[in-house]
VOFI-19861 format. One record per residue: x negated, z, y of N, C-alpha, C in turn; residue in one letter. Coordinates in steps of 0.001 Angstrom, whole numbers, plus 500000, padded with zeros to 6 digits. Each point is the difference from the previous one (the first is absolute). Example, Ala and Ser with C-alpha at 12.3 -4.5 7.8 and 13.67 -1.06 7.14 Angstrom:
<rs>
486810507800494310500890500000501190499100500000501200A;500350499280501050499180500060501190500770500730501090S;
</rs>
This chain:
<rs>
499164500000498796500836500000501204499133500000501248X;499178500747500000498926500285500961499604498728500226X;499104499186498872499847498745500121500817499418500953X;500961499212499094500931499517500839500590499969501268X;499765501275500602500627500276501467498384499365500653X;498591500300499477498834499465500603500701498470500436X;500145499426498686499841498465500502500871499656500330X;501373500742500618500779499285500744499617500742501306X;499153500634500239499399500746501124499172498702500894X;498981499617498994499152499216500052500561498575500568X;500723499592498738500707498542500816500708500050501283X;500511501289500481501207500155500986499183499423501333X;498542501262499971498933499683500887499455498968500215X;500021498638499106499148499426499589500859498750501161X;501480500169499015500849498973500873499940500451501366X;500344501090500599500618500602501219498387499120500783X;499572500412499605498281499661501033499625498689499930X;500480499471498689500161498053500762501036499751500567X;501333500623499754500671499628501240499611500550501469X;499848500874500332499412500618501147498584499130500443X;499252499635499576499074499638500019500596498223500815X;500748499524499516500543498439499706500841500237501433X;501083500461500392500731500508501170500629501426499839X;500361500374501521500167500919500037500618500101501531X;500427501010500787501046500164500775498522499279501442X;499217500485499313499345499000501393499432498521499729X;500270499291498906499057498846499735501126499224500634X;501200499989499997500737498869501036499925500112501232X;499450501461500697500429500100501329498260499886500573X;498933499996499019498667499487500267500466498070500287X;500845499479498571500010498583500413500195499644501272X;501221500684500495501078499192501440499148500516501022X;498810501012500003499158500121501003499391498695499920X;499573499729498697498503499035500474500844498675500059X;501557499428499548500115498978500452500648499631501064X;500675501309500270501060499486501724499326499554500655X;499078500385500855499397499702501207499354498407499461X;499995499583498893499940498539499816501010499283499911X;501386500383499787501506499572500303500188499428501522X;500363498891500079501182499978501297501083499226499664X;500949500152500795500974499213500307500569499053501125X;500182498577498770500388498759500532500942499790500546X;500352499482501173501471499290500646499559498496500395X;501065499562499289499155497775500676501619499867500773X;499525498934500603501233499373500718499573498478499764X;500875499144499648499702498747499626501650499229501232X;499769498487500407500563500052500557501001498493499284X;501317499972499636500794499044499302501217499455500878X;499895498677499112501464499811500951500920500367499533X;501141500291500397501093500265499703501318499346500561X;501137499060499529500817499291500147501051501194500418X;500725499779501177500779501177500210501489499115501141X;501508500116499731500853499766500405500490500188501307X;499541499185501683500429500094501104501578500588500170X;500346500635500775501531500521499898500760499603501011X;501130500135500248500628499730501235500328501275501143X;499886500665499343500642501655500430501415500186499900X;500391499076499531501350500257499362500728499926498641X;500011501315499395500265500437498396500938497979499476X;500982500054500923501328498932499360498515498441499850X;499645499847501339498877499092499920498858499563499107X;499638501076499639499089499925499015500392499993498175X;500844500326500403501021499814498364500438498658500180X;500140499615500824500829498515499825498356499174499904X;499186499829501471498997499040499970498687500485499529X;500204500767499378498211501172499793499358498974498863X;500577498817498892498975499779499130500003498462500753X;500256499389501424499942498951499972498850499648501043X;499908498489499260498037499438500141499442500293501524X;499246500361500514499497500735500934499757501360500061X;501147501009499658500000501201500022498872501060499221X;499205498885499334498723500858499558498694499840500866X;498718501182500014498710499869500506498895500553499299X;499187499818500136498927500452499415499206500680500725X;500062501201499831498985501517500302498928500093499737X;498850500013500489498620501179499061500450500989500717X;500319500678498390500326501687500019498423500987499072X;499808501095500954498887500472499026500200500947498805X;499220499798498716500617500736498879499019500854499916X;500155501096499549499487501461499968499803500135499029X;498277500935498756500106500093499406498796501012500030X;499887501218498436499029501000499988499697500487499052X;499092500330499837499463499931498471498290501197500685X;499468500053498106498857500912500627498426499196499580X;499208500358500504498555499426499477498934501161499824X;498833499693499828499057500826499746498386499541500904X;499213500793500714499166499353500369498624499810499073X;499431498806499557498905499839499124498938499535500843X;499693500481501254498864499725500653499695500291501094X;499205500397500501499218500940501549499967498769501145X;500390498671499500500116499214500799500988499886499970X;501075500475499615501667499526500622501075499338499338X;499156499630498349501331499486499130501038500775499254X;500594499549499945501350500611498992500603499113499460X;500132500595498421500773499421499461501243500161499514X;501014499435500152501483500171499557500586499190499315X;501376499716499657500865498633499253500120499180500895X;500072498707499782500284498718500441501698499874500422X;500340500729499545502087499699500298499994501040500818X;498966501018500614499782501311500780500059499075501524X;498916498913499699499678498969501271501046498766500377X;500146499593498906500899498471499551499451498958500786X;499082500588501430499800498429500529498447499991500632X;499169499307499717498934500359500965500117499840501493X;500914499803500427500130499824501496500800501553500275X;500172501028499045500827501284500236499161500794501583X;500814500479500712499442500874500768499980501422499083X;498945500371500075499585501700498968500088501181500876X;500522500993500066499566501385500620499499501184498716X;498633500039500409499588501257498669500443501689500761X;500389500177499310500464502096500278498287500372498803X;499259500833500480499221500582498975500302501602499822X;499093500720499759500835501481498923500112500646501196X;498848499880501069500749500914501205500656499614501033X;500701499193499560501346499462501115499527499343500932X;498757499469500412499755498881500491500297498615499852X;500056499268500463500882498569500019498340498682500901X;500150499024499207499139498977500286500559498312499518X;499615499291500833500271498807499226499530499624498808X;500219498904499175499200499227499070500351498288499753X;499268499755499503500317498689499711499709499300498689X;500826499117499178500120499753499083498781498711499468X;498727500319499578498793499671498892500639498845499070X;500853500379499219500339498930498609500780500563499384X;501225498837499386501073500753499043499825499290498581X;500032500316498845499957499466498863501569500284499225X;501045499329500342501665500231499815499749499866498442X;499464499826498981500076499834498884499837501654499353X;498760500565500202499997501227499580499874501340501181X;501176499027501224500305501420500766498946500788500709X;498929499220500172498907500850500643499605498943501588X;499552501407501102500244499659500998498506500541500406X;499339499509501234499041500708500796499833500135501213X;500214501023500485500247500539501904499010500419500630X;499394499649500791498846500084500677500813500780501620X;499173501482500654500009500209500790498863500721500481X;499742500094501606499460500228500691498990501902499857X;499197500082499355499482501869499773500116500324500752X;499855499093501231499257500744501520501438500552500678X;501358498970499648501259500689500635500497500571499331X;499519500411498471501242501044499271499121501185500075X;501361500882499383500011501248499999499047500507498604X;499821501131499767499394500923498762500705499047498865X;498919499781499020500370499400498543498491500209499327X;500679499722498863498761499872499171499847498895498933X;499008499572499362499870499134498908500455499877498214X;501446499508499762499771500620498534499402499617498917X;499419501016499195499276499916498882500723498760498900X;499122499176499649501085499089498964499430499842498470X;500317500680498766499952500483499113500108498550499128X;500295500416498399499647498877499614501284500194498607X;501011499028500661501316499922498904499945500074498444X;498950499065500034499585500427498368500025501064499087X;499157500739501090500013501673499008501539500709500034X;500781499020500141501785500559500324500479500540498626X;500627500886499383500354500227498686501563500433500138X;501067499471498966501222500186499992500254501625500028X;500244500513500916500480501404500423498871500778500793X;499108499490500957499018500483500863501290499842500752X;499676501299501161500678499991500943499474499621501049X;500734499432500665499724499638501531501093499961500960X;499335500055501467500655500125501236500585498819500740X;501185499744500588500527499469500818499973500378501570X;499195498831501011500249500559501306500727499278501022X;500669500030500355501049498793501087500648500881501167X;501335498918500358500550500045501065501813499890499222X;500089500658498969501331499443499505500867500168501003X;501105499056500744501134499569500600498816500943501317X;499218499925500223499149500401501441500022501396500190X;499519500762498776499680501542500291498610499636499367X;499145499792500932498340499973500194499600500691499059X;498658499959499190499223500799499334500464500914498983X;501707499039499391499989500940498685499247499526498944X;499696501098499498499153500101498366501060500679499045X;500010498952498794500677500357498862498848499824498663X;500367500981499134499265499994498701501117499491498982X;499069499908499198500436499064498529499194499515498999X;500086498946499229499150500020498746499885498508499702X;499056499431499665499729498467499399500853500009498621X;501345499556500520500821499439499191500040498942498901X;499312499059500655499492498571498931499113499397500836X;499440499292499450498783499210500574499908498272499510X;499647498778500671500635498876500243501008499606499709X;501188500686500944501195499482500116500454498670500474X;500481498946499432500342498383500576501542500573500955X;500227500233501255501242499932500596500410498627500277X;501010499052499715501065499036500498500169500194501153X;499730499368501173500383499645501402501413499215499913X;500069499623501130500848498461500311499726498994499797X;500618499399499323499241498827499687499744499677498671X;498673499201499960499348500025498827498551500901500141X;500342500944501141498511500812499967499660501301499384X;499077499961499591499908501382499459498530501029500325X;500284501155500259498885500846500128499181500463499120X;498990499686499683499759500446498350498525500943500138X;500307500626499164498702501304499504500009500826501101X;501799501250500127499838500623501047499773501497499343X;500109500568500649499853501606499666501001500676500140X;500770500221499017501608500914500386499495501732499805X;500646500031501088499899501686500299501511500541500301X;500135501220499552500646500810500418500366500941501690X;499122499712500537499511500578501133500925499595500891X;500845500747501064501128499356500638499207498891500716X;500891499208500280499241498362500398501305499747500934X;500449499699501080501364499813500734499743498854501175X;501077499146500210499930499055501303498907500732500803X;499075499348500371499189500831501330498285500092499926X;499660500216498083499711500848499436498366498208499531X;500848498716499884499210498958500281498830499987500738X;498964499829499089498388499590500665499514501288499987X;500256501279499322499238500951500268499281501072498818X;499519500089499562498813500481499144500777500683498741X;499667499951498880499987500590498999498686500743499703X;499668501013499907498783500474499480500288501339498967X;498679499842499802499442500861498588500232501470500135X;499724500878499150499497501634500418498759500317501034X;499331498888499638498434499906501134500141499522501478X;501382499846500164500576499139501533498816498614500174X;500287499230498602499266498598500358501532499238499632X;500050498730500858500933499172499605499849499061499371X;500817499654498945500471499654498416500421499081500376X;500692499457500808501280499484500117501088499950501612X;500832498726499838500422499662501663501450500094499688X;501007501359500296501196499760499558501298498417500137X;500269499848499516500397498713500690501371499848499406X;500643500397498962501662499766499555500336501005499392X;501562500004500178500878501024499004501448499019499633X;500238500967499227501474499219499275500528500677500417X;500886499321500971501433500737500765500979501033498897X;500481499381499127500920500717498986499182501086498975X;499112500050500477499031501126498765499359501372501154X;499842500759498545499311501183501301498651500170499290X;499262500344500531498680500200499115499247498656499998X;500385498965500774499501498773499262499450499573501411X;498300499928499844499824499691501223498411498877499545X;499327499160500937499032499341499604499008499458500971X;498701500046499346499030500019500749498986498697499978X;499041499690500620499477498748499364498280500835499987X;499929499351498987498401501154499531498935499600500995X;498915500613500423499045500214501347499483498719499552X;499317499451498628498752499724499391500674498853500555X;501114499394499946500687498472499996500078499978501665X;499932500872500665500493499972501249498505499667500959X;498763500888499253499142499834501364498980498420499689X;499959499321498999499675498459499989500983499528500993X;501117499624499884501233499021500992499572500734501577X;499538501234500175499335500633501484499530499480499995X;498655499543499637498702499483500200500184498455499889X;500753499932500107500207498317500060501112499677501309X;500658501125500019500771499670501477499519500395500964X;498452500834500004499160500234500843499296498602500239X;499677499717499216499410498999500037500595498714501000X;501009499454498731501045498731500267500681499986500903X;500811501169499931501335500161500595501228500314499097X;499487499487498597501102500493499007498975499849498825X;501192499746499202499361500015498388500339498770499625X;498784499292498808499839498712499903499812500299498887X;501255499389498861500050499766498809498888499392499221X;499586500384498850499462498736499066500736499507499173X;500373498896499615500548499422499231499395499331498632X;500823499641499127499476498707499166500873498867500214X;501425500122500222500766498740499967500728499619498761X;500659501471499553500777499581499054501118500359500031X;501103499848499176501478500685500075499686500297498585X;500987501376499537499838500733499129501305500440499256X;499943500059499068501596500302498813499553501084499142X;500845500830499778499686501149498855500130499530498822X;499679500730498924499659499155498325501249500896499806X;501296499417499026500690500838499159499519500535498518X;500111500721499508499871500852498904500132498588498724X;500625499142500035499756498655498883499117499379500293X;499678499723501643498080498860499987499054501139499586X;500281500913499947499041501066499583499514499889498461X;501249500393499272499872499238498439499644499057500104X;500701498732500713499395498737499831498493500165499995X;499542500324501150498486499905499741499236500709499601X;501100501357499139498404501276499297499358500232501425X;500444500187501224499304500503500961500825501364500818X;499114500985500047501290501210500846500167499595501651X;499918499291499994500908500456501497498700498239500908X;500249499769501559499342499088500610500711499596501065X;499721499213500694500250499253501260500585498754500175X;501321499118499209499452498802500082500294499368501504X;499132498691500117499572499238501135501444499090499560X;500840500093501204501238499619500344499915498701500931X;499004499648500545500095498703501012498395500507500724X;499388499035500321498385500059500587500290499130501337X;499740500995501143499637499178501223498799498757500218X;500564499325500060499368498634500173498462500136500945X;498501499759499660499194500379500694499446501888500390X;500924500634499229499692500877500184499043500947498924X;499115501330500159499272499914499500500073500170498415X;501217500407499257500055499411498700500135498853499421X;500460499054501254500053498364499009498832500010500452X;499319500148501185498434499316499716498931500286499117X;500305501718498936499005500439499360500768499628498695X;501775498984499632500019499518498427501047501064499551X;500363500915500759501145500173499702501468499345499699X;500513499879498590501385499814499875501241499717500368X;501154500168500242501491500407499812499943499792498213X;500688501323499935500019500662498299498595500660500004X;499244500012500249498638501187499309500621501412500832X;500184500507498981500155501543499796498891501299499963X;499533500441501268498901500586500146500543501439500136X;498539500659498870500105500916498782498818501246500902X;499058498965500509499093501289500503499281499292501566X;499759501094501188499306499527501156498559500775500136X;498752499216500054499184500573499489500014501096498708X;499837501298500217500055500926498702501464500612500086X;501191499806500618500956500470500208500946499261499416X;501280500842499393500786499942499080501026498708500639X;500719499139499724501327499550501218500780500167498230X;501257500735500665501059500048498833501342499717500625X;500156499810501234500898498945501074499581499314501178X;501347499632500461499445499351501298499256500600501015X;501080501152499656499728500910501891498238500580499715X;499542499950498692498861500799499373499040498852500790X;499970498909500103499439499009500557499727500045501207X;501330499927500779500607500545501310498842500590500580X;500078501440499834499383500867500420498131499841499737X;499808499024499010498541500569500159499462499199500725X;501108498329500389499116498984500593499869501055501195X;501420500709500699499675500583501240499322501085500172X;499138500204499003499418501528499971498286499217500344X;499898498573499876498803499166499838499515499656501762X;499225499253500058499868499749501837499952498501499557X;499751499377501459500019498498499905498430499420500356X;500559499230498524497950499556499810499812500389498247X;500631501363500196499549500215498514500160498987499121X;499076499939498869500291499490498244500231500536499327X;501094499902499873500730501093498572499823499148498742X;500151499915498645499676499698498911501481500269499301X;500994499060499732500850500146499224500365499703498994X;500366500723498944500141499532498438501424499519499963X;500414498691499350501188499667500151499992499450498142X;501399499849500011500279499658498867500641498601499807X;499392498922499475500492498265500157499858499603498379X;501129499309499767500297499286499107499206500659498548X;500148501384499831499805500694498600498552500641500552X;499302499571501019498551500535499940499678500614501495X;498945501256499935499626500454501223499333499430500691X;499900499575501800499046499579500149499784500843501321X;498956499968500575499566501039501355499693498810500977X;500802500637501169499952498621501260499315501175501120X;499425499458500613499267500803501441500752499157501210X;500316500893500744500874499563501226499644500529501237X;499953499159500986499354500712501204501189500584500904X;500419500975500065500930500084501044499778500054501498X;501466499038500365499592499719501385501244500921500613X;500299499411501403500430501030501030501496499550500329X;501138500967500230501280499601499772500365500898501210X;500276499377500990501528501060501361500960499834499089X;500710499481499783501309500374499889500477500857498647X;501163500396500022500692500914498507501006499450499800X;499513499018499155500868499282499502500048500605498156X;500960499740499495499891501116498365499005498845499046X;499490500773499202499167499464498920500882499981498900X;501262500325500374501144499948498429500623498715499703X;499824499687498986501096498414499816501777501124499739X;500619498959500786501612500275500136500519500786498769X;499510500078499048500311500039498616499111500612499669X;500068501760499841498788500299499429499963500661498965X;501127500132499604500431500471498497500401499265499190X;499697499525498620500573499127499373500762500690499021X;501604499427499703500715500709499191499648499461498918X;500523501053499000499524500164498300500880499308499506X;501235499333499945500609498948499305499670499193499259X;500482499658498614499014499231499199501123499088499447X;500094498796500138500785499190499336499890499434498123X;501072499524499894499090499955498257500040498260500294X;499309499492499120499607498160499467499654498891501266X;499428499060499733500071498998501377500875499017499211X;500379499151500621500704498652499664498717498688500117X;500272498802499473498911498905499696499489499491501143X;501019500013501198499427499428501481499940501147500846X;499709501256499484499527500679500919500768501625499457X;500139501234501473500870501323499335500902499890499752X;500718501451499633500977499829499736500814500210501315X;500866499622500655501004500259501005499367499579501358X;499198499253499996499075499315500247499667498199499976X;500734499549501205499702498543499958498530499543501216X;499224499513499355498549499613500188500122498271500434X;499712499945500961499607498087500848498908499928500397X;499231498683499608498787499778500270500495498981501386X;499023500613501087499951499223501173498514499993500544X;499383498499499711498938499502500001499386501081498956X;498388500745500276499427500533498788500093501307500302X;501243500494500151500552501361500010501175500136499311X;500190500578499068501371501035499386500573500859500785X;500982499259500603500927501338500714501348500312499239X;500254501266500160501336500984500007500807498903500617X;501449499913498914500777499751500939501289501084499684X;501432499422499181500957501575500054499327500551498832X;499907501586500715500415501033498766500993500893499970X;500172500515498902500787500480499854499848502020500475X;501018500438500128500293501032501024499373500871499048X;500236500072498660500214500598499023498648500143499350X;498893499205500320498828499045499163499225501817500469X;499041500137499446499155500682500384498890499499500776X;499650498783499787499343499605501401500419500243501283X;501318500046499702500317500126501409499970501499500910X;500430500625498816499508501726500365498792500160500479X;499185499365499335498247500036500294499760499393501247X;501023499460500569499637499294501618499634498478499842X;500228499642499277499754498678499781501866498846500399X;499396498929500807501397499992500587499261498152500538X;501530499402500166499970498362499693498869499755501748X;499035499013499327499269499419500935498263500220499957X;500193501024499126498736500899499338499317499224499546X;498620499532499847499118499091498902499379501177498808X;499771499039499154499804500662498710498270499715500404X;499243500852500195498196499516500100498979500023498511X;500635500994499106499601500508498526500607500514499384X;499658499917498307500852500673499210498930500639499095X;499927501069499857499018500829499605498531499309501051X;499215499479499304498620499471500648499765498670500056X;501411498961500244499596498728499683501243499554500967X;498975499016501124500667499695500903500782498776499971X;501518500267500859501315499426498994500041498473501638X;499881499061499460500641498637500855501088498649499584X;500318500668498625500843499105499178501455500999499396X;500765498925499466500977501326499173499273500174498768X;499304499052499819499194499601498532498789501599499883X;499822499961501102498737501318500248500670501044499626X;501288500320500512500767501025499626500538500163498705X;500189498825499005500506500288498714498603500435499551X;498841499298500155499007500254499124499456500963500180X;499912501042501283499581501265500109500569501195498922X;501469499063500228500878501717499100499566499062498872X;499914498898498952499551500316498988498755499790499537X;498864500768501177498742500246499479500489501285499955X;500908500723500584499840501740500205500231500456498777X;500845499166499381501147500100498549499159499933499325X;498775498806499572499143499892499136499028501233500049X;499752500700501452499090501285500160500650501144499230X;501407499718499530501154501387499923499813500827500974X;500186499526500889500269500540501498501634500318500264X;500178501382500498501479500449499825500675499507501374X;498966499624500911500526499696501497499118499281500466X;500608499475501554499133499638500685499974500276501088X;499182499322500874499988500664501814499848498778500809X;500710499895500604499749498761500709500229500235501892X;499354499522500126499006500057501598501132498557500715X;500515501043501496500698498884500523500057500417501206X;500143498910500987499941499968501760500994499990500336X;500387500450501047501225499991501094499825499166501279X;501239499934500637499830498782501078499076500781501011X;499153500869499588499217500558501240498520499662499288X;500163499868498712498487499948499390499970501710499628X;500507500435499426500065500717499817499890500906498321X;499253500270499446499366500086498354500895501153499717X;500705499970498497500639501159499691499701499252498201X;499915501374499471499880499911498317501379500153499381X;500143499323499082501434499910499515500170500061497942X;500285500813499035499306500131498997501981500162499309X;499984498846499235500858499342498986499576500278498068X;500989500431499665499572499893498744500109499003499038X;499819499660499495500136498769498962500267500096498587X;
</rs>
């Protein structure tokens, strides 16, 4: 018994003093010392037009003639907006969100921790991943300081960390909380998406945009930047490590300058997977013309498996590492063509715009039809026009058609043998038959040029 009470003596101490040790009633109120005075808060004014209805001053008047042609004008009205940042430099930058600014022509007023007020002016916006850079004057602001910027990586699912903002404009709150998940993909508007964010727990509220996430050590992790209106607890950050490269380039540039390769991209379904004995890949959905994958021999259909020593087991896996790369680099990619590996080196070059790397279609459904017919699928009528096989009706019902395959489509291959006859097409399915091949896959374009895999059984 004696025993026993020792070693729960022992462990009690053991735990109590790494927690104590880890935080404690002063390790949050050590943080919000060392990061407020690197907090301020943003107000922009941007200036829009606005279409607005001349009146008559008379209620009966304006009900009768208020929507007729003349009675409208066009205003610049100014729009108001506020959000928080952080200062990362003794010369005067800050960084915040990009939807904090929305315009580089914004007029800025910075508030810093001791209620001083200064201008600023807007450096570079990068609207893709929400990051902004504000340059003001040392010599006219007030007391601030520089914050420490830590390194996201060492982030672990349930480290806690701090929130510091301006939620709905009560300056310099700090909220605690905990690393909830780590590379979160959020859905925007659109077809955009935020990807590899940091969900925290930590109150996060309207206001609360462009302003620091940090560690127990008051280094910042992270740039708060979204929440989900209908959730509580659900708040998100974009990690430091991704944030201070796109700085250093809008220091530079003025913004951030993509690298590209020049491809459009489709996810593999769980059957090209079987089909090819391969787990997971990238396939190449349509190749920009001149760009730097058609010039280094890249595909439409090669399905790339690895980028340099790194895994790709989808699109977005691709996605992210071309943009994790700079422009200039040679990356080394392993792709997968017609049964065999081959490694292509690609130079990436330089891309403004955000435009998506997704082909329209990036899921392919699992539908599997049974038999083909002698001139072609089943539910499925096939016309040769000049030395192309096109789609013409199918049927609603066909599983091609589930798979996205739809009249006007060219047929480019059927398994690995490229189709320009109907004759090409009978003899593909019965080489597959002679292989005892249970299916096939056949490779086809859209009126955009557009590559999608399509896998029929036979």
């Amino acid at each position: 018994m004696k025993k026993t009470i020792f070693v729960f003596m022992f462990l009690y101490l053991l735990v109590s003093t790494s927690f104590s040790f880890v935080i404690n009633d002063d390790t949050i109120s050590n943080v919000a010392k060392k990061i407020q005075p690197c907090v301020v808060n943003i107000d922009t004014v941007i200036y829009v037009k606005q279409r607005t209805r001349m009146g008559f001053g008379d209620p009966f008047l304006d009900q009768l003639f208020g929507n007729a042609p003349g009675r409208y004008k066009n205003n610049i009205v100014p729009s108001q907006g506020q959000g928080t940042g952080f200062v990362i430099s003794d010369k005067g930058y800050i960084i915040t969100n990009a939807h904090v600014i929305d315009n580089k022509d914004a007029q800025v007023k910075i508030t810093f921790h001791d209620e001083s007020k200064t201008d600023g002016r807007v450096v570079g916006l990068d609207k893709t991943n929400d990051i902004a850079v504000i340059k003001f004057d040392p010599e006219k602001a007030g007391d601030f300081e520089v914050a420490e910027i830590g390194d996201s990586d060492d982030l672990s699912i349930g480290h806690f960390v701090v929130a510091v903002g301006s939620p709905f404009g009560l300056q310099q709150t700090v909220t605690l909380g905990v690393v909830s998940a780590l590379k979160r993909n959020l859905p925007l508007d659109g077809n955009s998406v935020m990807e590899g964010l940091i969900q925290t727990d930590a109150s996060i509220n309207p206001g609360n945009s462009g302003g620091p996430l940090v560690n127990v050590h008051g280094q910042v992790v992270g740039i708060n930047t979204a929440i989900i209106p209908m959730g509580q607890g659900l708040g998100f950050a974009i990690p430091i490590n991704k944030v201070m490269p796109i700085v250093k380039e809008i220091f530079k540039y003025g913004k951030h300058i993509y690298p590209y390769m020049g491809v459009y991209l489709q996810d593999m379904s769980y059957r090209i997977m079987q089909y090819y004995k391969i787990k997971g890949g990238a396939v190449i959905a349509k190749i920009e013309k001149g760009g730097p994958a058609d010039k280094a021999g890249i595909e439409p259909g090669d399905i790339v498996i690895m980028a340099n020593k790194t895994k790709i087991t989808k699109a977005n896996d691709l996605v992210q590492y071309v943009r994790s790369r700079r422009v200039g680099e040679k990356v080394y990619f392993t792709v997968y063509r017609d049964g065999e590996k081959k490694i292509i080196k690609v130079k990436l070059d330089a891309k403004d715009d955000t435009s998506s790397n997704y082909a329209d279609a990036e899921n392919i459904k699992e539908s599997i039809d049974k038999a083909t017919t002698e001139n072609g699928f089943k539910g499925i009528n096939l016309t040769k026009k000049g030395n192309k096989i096109v789609v013409g009706d199918i049927e609603r019902t066909s599983s091609a058609y589930y798979q996205g395959m739809k009249e006007g489509d060219i047929i480019e291959k059927i398994d690995d043998i490229e189709i320009k006859s109907l004759a090409d097409v009978r003899d593909a399915i019965k080489d597959a038959k002679k292989k005892d091949k249970k299916e096939i896959i056949v490779l086809v374009t859209d009126e955009n040029d557009m590559y999608r895999f399509i896998i029929l059984d036979i």
